[in-house]
N, C-alpha and C positions, 0 to 999 in steps of 0.2 A: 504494500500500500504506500509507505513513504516512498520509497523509487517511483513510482507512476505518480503522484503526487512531486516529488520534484523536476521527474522532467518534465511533467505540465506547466510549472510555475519557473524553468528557464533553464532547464538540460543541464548540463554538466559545463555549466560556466558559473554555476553559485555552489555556495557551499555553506557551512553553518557560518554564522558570523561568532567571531571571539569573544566578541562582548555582548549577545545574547544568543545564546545557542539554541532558542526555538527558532532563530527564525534564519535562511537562507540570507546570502548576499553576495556582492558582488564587487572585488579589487581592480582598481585602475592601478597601472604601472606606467607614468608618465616621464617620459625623457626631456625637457626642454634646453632651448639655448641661453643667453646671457640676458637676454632681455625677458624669458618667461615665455616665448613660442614655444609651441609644441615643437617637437619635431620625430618623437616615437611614441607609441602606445600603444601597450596588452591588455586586455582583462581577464580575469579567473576568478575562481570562488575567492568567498572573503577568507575561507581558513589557508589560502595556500600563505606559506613563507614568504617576505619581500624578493629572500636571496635568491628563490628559486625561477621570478619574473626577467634577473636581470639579462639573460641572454636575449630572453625573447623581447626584451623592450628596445636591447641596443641592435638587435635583426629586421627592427619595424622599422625603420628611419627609409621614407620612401626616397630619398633620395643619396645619392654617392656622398660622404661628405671631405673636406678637405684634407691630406695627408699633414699631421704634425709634423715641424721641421723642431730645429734648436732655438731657434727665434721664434718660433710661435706654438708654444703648448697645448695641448686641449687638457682640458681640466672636469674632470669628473666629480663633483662635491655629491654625496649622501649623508643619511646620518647612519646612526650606533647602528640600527637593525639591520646594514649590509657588514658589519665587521666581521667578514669571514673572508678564513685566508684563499677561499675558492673565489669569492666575486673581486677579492685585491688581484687576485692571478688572470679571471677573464677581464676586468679593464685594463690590464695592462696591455693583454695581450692585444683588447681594441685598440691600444695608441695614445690611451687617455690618462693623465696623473691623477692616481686616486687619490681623495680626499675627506676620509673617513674617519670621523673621533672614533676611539679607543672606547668599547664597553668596559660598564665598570668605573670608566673614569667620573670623576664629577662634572659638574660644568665649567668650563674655560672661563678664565677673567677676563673682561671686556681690556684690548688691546685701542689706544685711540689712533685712529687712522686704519682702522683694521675693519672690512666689512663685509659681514656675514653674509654666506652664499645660499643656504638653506633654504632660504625664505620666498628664493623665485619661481621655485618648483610649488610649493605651498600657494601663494598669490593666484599661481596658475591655475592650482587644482581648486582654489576656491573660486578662479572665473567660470571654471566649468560647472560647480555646482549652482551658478548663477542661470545656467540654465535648467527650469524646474522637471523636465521629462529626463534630464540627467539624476538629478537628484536622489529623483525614487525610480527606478528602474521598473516600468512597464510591460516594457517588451519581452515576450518568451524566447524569443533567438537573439543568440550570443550576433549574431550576421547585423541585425537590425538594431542591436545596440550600441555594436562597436562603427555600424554608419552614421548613426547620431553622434557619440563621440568623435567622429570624423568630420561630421559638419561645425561641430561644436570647435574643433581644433581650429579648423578652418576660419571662421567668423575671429576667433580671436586674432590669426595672425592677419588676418584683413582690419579688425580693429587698428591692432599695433603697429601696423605698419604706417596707417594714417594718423599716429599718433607719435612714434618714432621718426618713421619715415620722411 
């Protein structure tokens, strides 16, 4: 009964949620760049691991992107939840400096002149909750959700570009 019941209410792209496990949900794993564009994105159940998204978040990127030289970095910032020595091993192996606190550690004392990278990814994920059919997931296919979050990607970097740009 719960199996037919869950893949009526959206297949095997939700899963219990962590923080209440009657009910089903669903994880966005968002890639963006320096200004808070999207520029990858997977989803799975809410109980999957962060660390286990990150291949497939950095394999979503629809487009080629620039090869790192010695003069220009790419820089990968997460927090604590990816400290494993397996997602330090595949950024690397992407091209990217990881940037990942230490579990375990406390919090970092505010450095002046020093500005926190964290936040752009989060900014981002909260423009998407700004759209309300994001919000609360509707949709029974993972196909027709992850197209909304596509148009949802999409509106934003059309925002920001007329606002950047």
């Amino acid at each position: 009964m719960e199996q037919q019941r869950r893949h009526r209410l959206g297949g095997g792209s939700t899963g219990p949620n962590p923080t209440d496990r009657a009910k089903s949900g669903t994880k966005r794993s968002l890639l963006v760049e320096g200004n808070g564009i999207p520029i990858g994105l997977t989803v799975s159940g809410a109980n999957t691991h962060d660390m286990k998204l990150v291949e497939k978040t950095l394999e979503s990127m629809p487009v080629e992107r620039p090869q790192p030289t010695q003069e220009s970095h790419q820089n990968m910032c997460m927090d604590k939840g990816f400290d494993f020595p397996e997602v330090r091993e595949l950024v690397d192996e992407w091209g990217y400096t990881a940037h990942i606190p230490s579990r375990g550690e406390g919090p970092r004392e505010k450095i002046p002149g020093y500005r926190a990278r964290r936040w752009v990814v989060e900014r981002t994920q909260s423009w998407m909750n700004r759209f309300r059919r994001l919000l609360i997931r509707w949709e029974k296919k993972v196909e027709n959700y992850l197209a909304m979050l596509h148009f949802a990607c999409a509106w934003i970097t059309y925002r920001s570009a007329r606002l950047f740009g």
